[in-house]
C-alpha positions in Angstrom: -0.3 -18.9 -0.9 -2.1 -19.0 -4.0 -3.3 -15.2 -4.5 -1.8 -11.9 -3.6 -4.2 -8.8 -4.1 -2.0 -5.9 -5.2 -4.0 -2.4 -5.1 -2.6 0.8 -6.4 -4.3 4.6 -6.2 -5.7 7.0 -8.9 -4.1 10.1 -9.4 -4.6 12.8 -6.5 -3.7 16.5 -5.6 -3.5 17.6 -9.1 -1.3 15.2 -10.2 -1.9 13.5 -13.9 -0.1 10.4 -12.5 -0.3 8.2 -9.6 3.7 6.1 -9.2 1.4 3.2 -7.4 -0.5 2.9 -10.3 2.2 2.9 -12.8 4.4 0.4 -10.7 1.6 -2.3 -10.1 0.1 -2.2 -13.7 3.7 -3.4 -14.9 3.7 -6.5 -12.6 2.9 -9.5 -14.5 0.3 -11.9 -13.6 1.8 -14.4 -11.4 5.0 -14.8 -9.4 6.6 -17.9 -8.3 2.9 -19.7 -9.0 1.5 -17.0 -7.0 -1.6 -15.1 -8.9 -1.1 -11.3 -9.1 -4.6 -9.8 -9.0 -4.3 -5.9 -9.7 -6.9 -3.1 -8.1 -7.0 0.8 -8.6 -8.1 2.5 -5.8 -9.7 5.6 -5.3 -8.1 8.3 -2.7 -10.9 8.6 -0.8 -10.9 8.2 3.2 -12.8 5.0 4.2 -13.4 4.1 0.2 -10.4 2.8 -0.7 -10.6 0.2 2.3 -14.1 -0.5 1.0 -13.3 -1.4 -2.5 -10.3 -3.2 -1.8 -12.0 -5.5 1.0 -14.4 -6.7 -1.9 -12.0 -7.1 -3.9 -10.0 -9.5 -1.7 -13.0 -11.3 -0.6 -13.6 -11.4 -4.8 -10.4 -13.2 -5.5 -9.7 -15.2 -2.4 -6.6 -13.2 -1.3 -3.7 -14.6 0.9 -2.0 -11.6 1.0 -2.6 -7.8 0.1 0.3 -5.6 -0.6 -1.1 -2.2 -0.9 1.3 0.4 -3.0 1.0 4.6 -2.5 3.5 7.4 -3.4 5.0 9.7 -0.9 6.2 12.1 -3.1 8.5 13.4 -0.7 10.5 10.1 0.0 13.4 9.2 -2.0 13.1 5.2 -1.3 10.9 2.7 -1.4 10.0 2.3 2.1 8.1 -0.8 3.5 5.8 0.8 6.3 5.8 -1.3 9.2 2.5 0.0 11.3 -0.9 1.9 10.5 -2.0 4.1 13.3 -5.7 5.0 13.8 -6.1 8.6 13.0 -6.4 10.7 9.8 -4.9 14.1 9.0 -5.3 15.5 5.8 -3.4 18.7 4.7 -5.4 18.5 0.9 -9.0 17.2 0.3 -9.0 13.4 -0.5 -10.5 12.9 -4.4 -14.0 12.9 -2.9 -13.4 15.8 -0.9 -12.7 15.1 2.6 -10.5 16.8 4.7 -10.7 14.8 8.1 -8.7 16.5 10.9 -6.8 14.7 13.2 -9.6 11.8 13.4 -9.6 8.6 14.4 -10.5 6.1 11.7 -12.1 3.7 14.2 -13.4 5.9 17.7 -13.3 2.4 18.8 -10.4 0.9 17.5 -6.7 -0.2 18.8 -4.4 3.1 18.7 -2.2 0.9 15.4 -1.5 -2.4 13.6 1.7 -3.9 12.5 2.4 -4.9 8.8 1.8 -8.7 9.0 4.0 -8.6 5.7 7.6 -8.7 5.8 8.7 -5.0 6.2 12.3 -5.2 6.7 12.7 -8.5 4.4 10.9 -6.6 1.7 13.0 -3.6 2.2 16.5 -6.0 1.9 15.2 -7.3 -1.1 14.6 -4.0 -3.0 17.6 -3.1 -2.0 19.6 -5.9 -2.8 17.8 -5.8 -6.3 19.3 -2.4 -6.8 16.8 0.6 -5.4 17.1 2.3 -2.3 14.8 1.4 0.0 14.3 1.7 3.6 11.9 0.8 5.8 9.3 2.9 7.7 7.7 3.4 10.7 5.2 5.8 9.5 2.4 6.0 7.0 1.3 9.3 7.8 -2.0 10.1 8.2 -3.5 10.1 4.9 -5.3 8.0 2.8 -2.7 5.5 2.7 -2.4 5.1 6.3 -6.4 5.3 6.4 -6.4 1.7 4.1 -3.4 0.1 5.4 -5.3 0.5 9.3 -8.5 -0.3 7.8 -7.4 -3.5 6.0 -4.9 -4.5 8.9 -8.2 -4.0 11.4 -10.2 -6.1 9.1 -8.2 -9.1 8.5 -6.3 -9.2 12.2 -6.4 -12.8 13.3 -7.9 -14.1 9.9 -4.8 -15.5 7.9 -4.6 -13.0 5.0 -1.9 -11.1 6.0 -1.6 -6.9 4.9 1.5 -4.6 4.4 1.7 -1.7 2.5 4.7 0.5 0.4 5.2 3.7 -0.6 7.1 4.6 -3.7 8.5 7.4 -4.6 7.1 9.8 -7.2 7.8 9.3 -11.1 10.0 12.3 -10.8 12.2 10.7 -8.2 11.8 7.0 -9.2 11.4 5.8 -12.5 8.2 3.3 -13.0 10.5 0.7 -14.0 12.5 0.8 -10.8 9.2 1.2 -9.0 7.2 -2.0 -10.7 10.6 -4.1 -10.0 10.7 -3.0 -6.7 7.4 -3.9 -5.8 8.4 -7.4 -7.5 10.9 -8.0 -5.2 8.9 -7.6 -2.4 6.6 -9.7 -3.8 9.2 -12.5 -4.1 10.0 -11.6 -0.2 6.7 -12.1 0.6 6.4 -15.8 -1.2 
């Protein structure tokens, strides 16, 4: 592996802060001789996937490791499969407010992480922050890239996971950023 493609998301829902976006801009560069490329997303159903396709296409990912915040979680939970259907119970940032959608009217029903969910999860852990691992990414924007990026690279080599984190309230970005280290360090 030479490149792993690490996209965060822009503040949503009112929020002035986004914990992805705080955790992965405090990752440094490279890891273990591994290049850590860095990518803000926009919460925006279907846009997100979008930008974050170019940009793995841009720097000749490996890997993408996609980072959200569930506000309402108190670890740092690995997600271990994307499911093809969007819910949203607040407008994304562009204004879309799908209702129990599916992302792709064609597509399989989900998509397992083809990162190391549970391995990830030990390794957060064992550095010190709860984490867990989880068998749902909701139906949100989050879940809307992590199925879009999974569909898109099945079978091609680059292998997708995602996180979530918890807010800055629960977590502090510190904790967060070295938690998402040490699933990078999993990952390699």
């Amino acid at each position: 592996m030479k490149t792993i493609l690490v996209t965060a998301f822009e503040p949503f829902g009112g929020d002035a802060v986004n914990a992805s976006e705080a955790a992965v801009s405090a990752l440094p560069e490279s890891v273990g001789g591994v290049e850590v490329r860095k990518r803000l997303l926009p919460v925006a159903f279907g846009r997100a996937a979008e930008t974050a396709i170019a940009e793995a296409a841009n720097v000749g990912a490996d890997a993408i490791l996609s980072i959200g915040q569930a506000a309402g979680r108190t670890a740092v939970t690995p997600e271990t499969v994307a499911i093809n259907l969007q819910y949203a119970g607040i407008p994304d940032n562009d204004g879309a407010l799908p209702r129990d959608l599916p992302i792709d009217p064609e597509g399989r029903e989900a998509f397992f992480s083809t990162l190391p969910a549970r391995k990830m999860a030990e390794a957060i852990s064992a550095g010190g922050v709860r984490a867990a691992v989880s068998y749902s990414a909701g139906t949100y924007v989050c879940n809307d890239l992590f199925y879009r990026l999974s569909a898109r690279f099945y079978g091609s080599g680059v292998r997708v996971g995602f996180i979530h984190v918890p807010s800055a309230e629960t977590l502090a970005t510190r904790d967060a950023s070295a938690a998402v280290l040490r699933a990078i360090e999993a990952i390699l």
